[in-house]
BAFI-3210 file (N, C-alpha, C; in Angstrom, 3 decimals, decimal comma, padded with zeros to 6 digits):
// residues 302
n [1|2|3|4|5|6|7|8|9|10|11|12|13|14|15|16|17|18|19|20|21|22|23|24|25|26|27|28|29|30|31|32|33|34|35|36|37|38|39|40|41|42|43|44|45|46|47|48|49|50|51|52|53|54|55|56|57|58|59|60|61|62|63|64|65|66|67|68|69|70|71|72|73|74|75|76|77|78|79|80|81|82|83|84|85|86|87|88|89|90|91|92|93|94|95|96|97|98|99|100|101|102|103|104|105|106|107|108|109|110|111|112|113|114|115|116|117|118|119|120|121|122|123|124|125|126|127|128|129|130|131|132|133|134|135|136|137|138|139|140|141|142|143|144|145|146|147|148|149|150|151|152|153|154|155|156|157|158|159|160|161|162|163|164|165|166|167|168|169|170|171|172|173|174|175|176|177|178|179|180|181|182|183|184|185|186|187|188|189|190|191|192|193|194|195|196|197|198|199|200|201|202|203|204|205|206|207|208|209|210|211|212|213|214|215|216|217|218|219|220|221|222|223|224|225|226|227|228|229|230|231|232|233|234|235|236|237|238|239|240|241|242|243|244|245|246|247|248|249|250|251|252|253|254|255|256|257|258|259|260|261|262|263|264|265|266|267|268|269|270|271|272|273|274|275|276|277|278|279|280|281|282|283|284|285|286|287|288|289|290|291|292|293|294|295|296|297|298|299|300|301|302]
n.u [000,845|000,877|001,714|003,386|006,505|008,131|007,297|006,980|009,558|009,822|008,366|009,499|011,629|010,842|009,768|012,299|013,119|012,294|009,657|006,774|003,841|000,415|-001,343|-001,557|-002,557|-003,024|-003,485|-006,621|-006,613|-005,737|-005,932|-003,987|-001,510|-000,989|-004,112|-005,380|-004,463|-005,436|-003,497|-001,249|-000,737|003,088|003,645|001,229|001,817|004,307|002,778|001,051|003,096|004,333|002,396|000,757|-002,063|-004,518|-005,990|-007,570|-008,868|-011,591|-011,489|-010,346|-012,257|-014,723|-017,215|-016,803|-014,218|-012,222|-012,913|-012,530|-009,227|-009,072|-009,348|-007,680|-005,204|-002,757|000,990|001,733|001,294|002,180|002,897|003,799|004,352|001,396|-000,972|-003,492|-005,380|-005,416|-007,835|-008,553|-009,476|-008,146|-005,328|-005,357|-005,190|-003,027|-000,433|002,165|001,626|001,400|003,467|005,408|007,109|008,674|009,849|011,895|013,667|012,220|011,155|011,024|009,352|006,872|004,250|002,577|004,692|007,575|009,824|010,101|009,419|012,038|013,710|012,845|013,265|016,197|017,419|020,429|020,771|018,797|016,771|015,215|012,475|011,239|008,031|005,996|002,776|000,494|-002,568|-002,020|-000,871|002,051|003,182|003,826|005,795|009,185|010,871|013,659|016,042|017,021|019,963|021,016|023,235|021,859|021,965|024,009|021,848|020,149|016,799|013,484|012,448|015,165|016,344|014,196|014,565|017,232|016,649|014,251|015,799|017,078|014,910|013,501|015,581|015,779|012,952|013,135|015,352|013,442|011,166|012,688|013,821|011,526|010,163|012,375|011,876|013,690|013,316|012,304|009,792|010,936|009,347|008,996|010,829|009,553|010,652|011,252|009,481|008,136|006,073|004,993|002,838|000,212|001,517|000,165|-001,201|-001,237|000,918|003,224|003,146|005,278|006,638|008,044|009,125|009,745|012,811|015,733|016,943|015,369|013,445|014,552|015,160|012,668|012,156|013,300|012,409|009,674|010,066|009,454|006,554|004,328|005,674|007,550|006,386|005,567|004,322|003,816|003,741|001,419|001,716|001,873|004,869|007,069|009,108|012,279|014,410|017,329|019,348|020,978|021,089|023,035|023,745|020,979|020,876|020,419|017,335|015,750|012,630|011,363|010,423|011,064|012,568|015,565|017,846|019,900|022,178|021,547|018,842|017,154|015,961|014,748|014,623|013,177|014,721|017,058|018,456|019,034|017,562|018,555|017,456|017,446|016,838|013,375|010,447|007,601|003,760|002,593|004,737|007,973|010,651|013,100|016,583|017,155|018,275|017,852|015,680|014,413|015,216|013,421|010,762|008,719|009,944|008,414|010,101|009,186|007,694|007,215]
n.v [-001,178|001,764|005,441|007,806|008,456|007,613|005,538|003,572|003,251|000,840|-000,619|-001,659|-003,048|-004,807|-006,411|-006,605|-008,253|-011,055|-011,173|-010,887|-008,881|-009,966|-008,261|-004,783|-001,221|001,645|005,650|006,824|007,986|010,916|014,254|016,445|019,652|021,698|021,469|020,052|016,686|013,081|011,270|008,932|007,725|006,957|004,528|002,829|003,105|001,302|-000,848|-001,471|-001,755|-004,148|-005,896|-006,459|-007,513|-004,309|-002,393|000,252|002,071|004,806|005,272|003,630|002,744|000,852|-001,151|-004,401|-004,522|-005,421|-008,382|-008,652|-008,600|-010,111|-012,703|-012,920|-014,221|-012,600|-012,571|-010,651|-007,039|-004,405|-001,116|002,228|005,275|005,672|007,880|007,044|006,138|003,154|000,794|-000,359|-003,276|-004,247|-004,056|-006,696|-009,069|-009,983|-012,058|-011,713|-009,205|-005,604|-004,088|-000,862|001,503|004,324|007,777|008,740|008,462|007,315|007,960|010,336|012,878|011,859|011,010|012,684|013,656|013,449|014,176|016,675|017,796|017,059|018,883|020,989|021,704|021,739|019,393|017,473|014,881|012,259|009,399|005,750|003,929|000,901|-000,393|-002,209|-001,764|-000,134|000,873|004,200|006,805|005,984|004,965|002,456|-000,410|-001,345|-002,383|-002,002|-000,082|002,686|005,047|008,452|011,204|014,245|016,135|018,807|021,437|020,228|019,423|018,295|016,924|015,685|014,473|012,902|011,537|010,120|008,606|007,008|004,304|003,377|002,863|001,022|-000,986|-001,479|-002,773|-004,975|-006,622|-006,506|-008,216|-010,349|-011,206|-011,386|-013,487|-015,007|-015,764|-014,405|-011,783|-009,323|-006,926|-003,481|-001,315|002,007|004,706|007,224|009,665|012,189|012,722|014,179|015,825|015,745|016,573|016,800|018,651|021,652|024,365|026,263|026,567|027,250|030,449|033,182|034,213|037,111|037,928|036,129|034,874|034,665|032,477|030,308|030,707|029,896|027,257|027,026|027,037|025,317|022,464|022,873|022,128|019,722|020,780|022,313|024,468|027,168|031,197|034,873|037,949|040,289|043,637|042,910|040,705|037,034|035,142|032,699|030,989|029,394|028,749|029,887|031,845|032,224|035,891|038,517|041,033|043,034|046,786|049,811|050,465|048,994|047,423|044,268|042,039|044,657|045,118|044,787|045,415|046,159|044,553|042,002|040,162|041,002|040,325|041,456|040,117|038,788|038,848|040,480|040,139|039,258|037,624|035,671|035,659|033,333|031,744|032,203|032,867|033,977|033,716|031,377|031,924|030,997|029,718|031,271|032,916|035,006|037,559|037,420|037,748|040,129|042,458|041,817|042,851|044,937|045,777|046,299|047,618|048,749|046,834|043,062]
n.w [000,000|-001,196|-002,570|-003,344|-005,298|-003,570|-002,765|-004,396|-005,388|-002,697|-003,714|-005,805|-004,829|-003,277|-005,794|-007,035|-004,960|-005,394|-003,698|-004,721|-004,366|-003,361|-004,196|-004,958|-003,271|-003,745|-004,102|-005,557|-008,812|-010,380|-010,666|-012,668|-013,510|-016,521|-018,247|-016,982|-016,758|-016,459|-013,710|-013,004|-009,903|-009,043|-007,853|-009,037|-011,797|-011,304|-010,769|-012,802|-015,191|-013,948|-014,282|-011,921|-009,540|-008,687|-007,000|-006,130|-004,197|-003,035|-000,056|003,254|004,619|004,033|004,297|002,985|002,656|004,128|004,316|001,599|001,532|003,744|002,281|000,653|002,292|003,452|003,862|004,854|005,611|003,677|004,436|002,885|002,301|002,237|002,430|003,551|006,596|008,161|009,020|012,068|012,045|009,795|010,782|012,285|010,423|008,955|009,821|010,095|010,334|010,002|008,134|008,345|006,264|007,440|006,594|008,810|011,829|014,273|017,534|016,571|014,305|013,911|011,737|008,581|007,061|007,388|006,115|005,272|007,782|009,018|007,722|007,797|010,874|010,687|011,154|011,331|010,806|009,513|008,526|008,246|009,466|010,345|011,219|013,307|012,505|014,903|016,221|016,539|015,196|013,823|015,774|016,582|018,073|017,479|014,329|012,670|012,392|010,402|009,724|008,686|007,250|006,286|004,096|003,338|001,763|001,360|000,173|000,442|-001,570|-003,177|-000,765|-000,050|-002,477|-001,695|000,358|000,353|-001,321|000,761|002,431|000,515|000,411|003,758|003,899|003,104|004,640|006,551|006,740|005,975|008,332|009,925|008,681|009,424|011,542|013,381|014,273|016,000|017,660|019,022|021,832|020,571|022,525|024,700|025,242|023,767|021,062|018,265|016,217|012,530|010,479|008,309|005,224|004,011|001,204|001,942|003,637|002,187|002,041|002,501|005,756|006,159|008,936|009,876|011,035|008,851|008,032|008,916|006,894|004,648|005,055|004,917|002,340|000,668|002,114|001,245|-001,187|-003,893|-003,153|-000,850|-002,540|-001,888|-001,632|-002,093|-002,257|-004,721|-005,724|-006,745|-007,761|-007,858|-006,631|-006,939|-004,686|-005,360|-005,127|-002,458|-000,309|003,363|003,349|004,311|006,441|007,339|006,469|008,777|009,958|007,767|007,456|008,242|005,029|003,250|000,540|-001,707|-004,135|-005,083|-004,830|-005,784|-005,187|-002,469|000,656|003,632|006,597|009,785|011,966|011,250|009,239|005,614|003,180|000,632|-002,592|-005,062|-007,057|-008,619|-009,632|-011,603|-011,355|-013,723|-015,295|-016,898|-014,498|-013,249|-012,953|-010,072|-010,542|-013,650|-013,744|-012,256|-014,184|-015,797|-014,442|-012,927|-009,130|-006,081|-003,625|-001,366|000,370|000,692]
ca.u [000,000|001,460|001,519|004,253|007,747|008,958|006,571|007,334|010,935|009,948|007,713|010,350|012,991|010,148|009,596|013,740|013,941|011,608|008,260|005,997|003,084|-000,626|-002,235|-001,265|-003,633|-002,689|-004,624|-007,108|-005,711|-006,003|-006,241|-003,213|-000,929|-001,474|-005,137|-005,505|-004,873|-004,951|-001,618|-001,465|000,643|004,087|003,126|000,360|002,554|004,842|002,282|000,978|003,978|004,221|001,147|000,240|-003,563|-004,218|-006,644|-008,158|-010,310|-010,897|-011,359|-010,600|-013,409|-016,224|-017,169|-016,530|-012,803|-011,584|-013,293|-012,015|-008,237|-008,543|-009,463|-005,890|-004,476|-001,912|001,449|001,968|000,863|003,520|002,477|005,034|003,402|000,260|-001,487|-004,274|-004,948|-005,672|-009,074|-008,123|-009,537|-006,750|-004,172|-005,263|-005,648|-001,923|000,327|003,401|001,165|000,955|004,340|005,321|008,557|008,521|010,995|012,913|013,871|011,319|010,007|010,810|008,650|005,916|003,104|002,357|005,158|008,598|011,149|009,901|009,804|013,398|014,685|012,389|013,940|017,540|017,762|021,232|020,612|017,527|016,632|014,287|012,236|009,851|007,781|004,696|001,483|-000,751|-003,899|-001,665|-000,344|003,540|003,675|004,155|006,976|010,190|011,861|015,114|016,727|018,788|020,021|021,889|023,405|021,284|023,026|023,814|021,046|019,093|015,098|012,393|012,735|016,691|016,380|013,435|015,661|018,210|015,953|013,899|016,967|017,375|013,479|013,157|016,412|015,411|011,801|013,303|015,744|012,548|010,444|013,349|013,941|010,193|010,157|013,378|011,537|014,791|013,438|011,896|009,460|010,876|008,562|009,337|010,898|008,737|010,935|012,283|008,342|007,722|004,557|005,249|001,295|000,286|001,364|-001,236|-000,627|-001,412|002,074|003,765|003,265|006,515|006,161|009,285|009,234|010,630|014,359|016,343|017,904|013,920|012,866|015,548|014,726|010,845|012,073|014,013|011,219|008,654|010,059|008,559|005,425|003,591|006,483|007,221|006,099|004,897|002,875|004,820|003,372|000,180|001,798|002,582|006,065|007,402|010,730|012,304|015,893|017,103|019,928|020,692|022,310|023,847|023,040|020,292|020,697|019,373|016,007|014,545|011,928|010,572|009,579|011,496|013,090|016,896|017,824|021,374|023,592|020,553|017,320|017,464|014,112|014,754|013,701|013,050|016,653|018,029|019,420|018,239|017,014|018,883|016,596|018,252|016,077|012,361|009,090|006,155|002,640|002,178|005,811|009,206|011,286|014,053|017,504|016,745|018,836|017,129|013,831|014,475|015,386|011,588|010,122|009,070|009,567|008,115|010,912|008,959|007,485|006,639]
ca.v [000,000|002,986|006,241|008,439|007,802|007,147|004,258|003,032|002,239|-000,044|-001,832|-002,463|-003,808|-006,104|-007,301|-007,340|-009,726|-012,067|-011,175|-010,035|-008,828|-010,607|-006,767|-003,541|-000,630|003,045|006,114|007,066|008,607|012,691|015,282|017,820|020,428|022,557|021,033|019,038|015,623|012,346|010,923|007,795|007,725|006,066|002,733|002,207|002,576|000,021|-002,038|-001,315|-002,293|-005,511|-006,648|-006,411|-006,720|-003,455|-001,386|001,827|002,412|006,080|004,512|001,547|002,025|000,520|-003,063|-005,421|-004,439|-005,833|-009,310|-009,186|-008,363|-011,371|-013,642|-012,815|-014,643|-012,151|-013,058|-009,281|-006,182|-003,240|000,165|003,006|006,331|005,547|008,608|006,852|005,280|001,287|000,706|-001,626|-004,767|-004,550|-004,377|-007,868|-009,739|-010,707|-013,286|-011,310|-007,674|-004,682|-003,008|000,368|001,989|005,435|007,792|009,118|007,674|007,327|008,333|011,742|013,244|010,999|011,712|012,474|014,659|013,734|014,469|018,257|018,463|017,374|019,892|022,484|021,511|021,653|017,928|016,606|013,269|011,266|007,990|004,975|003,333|000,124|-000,914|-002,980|-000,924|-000,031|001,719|005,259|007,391|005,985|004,788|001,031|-000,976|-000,540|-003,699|-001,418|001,720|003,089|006,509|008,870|012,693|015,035|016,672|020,235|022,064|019,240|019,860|017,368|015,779|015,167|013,490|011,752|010,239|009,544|007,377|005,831|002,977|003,056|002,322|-000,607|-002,052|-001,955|-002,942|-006,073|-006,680|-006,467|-009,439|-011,880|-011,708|-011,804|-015,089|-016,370|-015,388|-013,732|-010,342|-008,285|-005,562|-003,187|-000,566|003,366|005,253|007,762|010,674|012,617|012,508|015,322|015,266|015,948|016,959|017,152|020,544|022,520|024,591|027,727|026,783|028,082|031,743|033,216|035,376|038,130|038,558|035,141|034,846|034,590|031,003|029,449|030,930|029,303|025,845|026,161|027,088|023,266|022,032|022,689|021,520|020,668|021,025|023,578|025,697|029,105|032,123|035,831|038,800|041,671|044,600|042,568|039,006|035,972|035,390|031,427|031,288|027,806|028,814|031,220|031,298|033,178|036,632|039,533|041,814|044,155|048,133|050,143|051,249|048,161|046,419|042,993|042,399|045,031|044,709|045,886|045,225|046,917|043,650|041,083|039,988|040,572|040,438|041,804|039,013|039,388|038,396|041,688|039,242|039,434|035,960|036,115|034,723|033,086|031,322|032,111|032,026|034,649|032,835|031,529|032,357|029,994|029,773|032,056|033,394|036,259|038,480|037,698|038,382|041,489|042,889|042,098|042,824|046,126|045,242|047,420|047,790|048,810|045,619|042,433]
ca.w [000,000|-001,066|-003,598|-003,843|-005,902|-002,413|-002,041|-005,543|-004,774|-002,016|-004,153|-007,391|-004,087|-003,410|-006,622|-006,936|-004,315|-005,217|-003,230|-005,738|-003,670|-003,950|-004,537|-004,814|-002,943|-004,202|-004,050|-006,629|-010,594|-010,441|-012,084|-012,160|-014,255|-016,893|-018,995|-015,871|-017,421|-015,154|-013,677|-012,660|-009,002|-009,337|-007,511|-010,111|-012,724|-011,461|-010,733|-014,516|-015,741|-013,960|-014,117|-010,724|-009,319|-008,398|-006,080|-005,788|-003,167|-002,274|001,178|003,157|005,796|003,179|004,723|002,378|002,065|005,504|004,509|000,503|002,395|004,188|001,556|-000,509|002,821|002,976|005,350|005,793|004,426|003,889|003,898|002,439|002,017|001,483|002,864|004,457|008,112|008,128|010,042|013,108|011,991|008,926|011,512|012,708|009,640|008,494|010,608|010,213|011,084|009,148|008,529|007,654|006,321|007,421|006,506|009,980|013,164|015,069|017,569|015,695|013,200|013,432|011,088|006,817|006,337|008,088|004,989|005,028|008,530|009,432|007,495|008,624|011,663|010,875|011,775|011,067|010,440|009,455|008,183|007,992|010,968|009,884|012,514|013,513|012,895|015,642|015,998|016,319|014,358|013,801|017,225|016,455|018,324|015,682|013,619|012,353|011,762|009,554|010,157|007,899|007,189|005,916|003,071|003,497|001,094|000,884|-000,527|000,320|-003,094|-002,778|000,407|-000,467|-002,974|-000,948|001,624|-000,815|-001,641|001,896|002,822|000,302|001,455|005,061|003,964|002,790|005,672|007,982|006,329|006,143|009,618|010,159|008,032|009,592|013,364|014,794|014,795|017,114|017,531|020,145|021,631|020,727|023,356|024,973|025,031|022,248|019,902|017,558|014,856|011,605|010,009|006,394|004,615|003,295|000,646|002,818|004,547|001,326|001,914|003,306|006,233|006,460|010,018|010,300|011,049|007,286|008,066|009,117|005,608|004,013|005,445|004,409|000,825|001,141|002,900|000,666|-002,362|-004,679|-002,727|-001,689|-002,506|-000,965|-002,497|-001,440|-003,223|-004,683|-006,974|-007,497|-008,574|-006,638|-007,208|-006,165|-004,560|-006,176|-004,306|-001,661|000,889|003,998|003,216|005,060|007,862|006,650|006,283|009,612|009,655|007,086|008,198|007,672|004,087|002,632|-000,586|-002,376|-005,183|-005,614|-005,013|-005,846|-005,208|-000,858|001,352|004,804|007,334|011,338|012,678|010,753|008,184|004,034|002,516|-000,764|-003,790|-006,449|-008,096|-008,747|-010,941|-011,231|-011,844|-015,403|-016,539|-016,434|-013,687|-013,774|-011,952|-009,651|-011,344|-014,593|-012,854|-011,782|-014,976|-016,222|-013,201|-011,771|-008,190|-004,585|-002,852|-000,300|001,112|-000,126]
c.u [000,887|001,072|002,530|005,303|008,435|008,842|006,954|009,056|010,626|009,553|008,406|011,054|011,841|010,030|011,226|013,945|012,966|010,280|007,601|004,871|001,707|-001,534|-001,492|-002,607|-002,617|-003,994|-005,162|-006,348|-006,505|-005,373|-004,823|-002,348|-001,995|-002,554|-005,665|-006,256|-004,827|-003,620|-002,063|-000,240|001,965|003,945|002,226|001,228|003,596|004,253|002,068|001,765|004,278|003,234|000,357|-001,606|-003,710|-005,783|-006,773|-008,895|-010,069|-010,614|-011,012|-011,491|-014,733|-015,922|-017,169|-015,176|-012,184|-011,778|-012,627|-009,981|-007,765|-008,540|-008,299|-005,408|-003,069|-000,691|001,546|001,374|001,461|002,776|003,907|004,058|002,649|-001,280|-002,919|-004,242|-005,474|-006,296|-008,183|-008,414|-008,580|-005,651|-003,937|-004,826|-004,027|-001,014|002,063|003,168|001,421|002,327|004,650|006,910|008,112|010,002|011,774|012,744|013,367|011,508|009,920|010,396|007,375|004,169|003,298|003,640|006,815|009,565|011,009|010,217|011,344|014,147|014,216|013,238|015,424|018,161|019,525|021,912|019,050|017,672|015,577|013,935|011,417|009,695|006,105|003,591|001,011|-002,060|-003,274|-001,463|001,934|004,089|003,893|005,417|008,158|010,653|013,576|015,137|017,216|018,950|021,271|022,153|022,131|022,531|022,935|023,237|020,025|016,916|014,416|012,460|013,495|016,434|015,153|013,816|016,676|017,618|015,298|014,123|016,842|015,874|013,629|014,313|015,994|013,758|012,401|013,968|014,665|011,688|011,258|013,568|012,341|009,921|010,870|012,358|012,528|014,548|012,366|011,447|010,341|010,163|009,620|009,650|009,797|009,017|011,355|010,693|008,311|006,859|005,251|003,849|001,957|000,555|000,260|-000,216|-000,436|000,161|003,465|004,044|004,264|006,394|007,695|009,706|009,765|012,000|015,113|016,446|016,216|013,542|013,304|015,574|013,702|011,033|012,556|013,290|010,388|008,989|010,381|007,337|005,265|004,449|006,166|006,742|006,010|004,822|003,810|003,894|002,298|000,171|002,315|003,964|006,785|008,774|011,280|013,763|016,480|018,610|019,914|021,835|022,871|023,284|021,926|020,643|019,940|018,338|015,295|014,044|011,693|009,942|010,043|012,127|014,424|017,695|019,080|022,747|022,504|019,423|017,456|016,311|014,491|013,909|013,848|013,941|017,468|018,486|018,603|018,276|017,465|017,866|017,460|017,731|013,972|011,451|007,790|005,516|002,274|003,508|006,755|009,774|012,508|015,256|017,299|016,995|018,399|015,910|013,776|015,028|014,134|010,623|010,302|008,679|008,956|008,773|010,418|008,506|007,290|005,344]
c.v [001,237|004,187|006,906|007,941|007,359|005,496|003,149|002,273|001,078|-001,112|-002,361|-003,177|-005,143|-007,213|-008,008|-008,487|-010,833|-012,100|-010,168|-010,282|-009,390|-009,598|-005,416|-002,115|000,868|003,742|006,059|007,720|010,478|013,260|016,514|018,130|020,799|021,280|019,887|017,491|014,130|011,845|010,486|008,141|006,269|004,470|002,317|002,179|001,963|-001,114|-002,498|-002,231|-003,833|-006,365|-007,573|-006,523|-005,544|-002,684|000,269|002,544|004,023|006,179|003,273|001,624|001,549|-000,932|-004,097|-005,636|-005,310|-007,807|-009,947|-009,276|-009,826|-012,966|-013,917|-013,562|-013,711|-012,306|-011,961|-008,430|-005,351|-001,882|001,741|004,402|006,499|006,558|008,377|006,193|003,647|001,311|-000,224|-003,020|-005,044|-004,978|-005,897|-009,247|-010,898|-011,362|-012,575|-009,529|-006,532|-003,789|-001,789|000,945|003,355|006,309|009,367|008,360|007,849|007,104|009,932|011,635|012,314|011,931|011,990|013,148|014,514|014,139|015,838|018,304|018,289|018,009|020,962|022,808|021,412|020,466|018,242|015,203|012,902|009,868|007,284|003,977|002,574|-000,579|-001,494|-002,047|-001,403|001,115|003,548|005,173|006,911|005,716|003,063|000,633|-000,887|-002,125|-003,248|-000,254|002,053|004,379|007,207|010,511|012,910|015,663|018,276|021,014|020,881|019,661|018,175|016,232|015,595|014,230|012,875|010,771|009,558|008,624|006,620|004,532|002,491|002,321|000,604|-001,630|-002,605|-002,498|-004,840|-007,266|-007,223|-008,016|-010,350|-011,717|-012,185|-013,631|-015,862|-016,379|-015,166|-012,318|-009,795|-007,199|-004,770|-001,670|000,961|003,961|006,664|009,292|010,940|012,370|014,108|014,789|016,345|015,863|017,118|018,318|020,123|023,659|026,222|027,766|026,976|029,295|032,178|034,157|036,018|038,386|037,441|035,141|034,371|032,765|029,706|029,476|029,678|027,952|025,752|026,125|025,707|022,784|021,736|022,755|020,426|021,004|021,110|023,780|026,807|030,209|033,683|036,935|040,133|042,600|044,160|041,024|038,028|035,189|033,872|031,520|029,794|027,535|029,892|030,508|032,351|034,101|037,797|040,030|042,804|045,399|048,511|050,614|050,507|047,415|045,241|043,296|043,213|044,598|045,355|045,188|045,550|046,084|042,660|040,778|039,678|041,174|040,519|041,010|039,950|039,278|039,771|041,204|039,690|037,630|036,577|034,951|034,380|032,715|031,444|032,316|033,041|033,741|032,709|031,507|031,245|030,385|030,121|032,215|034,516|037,503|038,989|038,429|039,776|042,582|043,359|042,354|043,940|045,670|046,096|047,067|047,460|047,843|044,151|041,400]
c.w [000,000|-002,677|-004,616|-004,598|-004,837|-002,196|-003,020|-005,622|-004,055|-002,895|-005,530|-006,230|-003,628|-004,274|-007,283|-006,059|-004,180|-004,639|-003,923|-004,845|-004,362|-004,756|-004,258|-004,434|-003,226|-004,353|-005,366|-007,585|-009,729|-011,240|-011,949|-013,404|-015,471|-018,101|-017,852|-016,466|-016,451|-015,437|-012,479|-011,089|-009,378|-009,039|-008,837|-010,885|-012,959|-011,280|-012,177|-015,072|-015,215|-013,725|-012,909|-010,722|-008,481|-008,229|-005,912|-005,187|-002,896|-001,042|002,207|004,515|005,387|004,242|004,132|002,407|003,317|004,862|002,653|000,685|003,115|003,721|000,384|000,404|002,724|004,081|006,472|004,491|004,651|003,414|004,137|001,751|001,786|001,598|003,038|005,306|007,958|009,161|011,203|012,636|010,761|009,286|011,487|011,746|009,042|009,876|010,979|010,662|009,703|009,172|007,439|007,372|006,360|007,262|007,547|011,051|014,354|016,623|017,069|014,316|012,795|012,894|009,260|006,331|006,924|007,288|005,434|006,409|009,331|009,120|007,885|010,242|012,016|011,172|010,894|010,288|010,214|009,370|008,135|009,004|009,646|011,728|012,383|013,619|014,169|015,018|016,281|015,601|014,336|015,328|017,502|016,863|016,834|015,600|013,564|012,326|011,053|009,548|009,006|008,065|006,393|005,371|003,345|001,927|000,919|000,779|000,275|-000,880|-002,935|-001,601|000,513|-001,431|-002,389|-000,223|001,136|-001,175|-000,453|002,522|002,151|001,080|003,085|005,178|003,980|003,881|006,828|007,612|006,175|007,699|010,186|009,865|008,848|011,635|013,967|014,455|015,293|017,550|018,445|020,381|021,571|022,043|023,140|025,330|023,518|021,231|019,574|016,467|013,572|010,320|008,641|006,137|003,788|002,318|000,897|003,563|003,888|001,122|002,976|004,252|006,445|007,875|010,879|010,393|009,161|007,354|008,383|007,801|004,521|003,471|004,879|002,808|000,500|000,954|002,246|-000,996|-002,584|-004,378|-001,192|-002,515|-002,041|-002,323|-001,342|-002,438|-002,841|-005,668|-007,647|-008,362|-007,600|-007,282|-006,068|-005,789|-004,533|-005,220|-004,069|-000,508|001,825|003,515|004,495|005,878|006,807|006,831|007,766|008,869|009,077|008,032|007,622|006,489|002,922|001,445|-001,031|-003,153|-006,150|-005,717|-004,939|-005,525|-003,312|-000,285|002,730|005,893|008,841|012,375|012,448|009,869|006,959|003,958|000,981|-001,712|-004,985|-007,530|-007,889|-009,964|-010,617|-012,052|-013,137|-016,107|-015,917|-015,324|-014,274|-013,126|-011,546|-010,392|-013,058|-014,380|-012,907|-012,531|-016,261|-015,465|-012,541|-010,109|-007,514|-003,958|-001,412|000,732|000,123|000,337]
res [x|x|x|x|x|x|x|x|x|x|x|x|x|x|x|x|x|x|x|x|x|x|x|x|x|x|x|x|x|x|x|x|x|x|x|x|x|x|x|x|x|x|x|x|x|x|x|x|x|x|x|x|x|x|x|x|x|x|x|x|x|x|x|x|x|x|x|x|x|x|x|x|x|x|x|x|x|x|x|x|x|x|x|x|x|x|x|x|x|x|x|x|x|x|x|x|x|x|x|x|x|x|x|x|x|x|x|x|x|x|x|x|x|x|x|x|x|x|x|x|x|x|x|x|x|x|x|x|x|x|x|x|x|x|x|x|x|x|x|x|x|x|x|x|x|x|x|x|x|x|x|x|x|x|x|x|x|x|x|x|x|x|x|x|x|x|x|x|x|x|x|x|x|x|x|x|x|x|x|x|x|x|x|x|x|x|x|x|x|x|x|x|x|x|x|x|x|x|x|x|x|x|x|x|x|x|x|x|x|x|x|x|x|x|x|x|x|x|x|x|x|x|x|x|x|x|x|x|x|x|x|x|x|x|x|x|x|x|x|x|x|x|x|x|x|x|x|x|x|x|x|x|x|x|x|x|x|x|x|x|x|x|x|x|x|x|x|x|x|x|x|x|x|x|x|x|x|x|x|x|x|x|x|x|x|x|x|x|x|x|x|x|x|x|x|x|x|x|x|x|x|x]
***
């Protein structure tokens, strides 16, 4: 059970090592970009391609599904981003339990969104917990770990590639020991939890009055989705890449704008957020410096 390209890795290292699953459950097809045409999520179209049986429920709390679930006999059922919750009586149903590769080391960041938020967070390190569903949220006894750097600039997408390899590998890892019976839930420690919630796309708009180096992180963070942005001269103007720059000028405030050694937005530390790379609505993505050559900006705030 899964959606994203994240989830899609696990399920080619599955079918690499031999356990080609009985069903595949992915969300529904949607509708997105420009003529809004459907697009299939990545799991489907490896299932597609290997001629997987393959599921689409928009839900799994209908009542038949629990009882067609347990008629596949399944030994386990693996869920890898699959951005919905598994009723309780799902939990019960497989012999080996319901496991999940999530991607950080749990008991941090538990919840839909941990890639984005360990960098929002400045984490260090991340990595890949699988562990025995329960009826929480990511609070299931753990199988393994695997822990790694965090790359300095790393985006959401980048280090969702990076863990990806690392997920299926340790997905795979977790079911042969399961099989062989030498491994071992053990429960989450009970210090050290942080939640890591779905972004919205409201948590894209940049506020100035934030410190330069927080900004910095959400521009990371939230790519490629939301992405950051904020509203200049009447256009919404995406910011694709940004680092922290210099002390600001006395007297600017939050928001401000200057424009005399690059594209610099006066944050709430005293620092500028340099823009390097961005994108007004409708047009290509550009280099600041280009930008701001077609672009009457307002200095004065943004």
């Amino acid at each position: 059970m899964g959606t994203p390209a994240f989830a899609a890795v696990s399920l080619t290292a599955l079918l690499e090592s031999g356990n080609r699953p009985i069903a595949v459950f992915t969300n529904p097809d949607r509708r997105a970009g420009r003529g809004r045409p459907v697009r299939y999520s990545p799991v489907k179209e490896v299932a597609l391609r290997e001629g997987l049986e393959l599921f689409q429920p928009p839900t799994l709390s209908g009542p038949s599904l629990p009882d067609e679930i347990r008629a596949m006999r399944p030994d386990a059922i693996v869920v890898v981003a699959y951005g919905k919750i598994l009723p309780a009586e799902l939990l019960e149903i497989p012999p080996l339990g319901c496991i999940n590769v999530h991607a950080s080391i749990l008991p941090r960041h538990r919840g839909a969104s941990p890639i984005a938020h360990a960098i929002l967070a400045g984490d260090l390190t991340t990595g890949i917990t699988t562990i025995r569903m329960d009826r929480g949220v990511d609070t299931g006894p753990v199988y393994m770990k695997r822990e790694v750097a965090v790359p300095d600039g790393a985006t959401t997408e980048s280090l969702g590639s990076l863990l990806a390899p690392l997920g299926g590998d340790l997905l795979i890892a977790t079911l042969r020991g399961l099989e062989a019976s030498v491994l071992e839930a053990v429960p989450q420690k009970t210090e050290g939890v942080t939640m890591a919630p779905k972004l919205s796309s409201k948590d894209g708009l940049l506020d100035f009055t934030m410190p330069a180096e927080v900004l910095e992180r959400r521009v990371r963070a939230f790519h490629p989705w939301p992405g950051t942005y904020f509203k200049n001269n009447g256009a919404t103007i995406k910011v694709l890449r940004a680092e922290v720059g210099g002390k600001v000028q006395s007297g600017m405030e939050p928001g401000e704008i200057q424009t005399a050694d690059g594209f610099l937005i006066a944050c709430g530390d005293g620092r500028f957020l340099r823009l390097l790379e961005v994108q007004r609505q409708g047009r290509r993505a550009m280099a600041a410096a280009d930008f701001l050559r077609g672009f009457n900006v307002d200095l004065r705030e943004s």
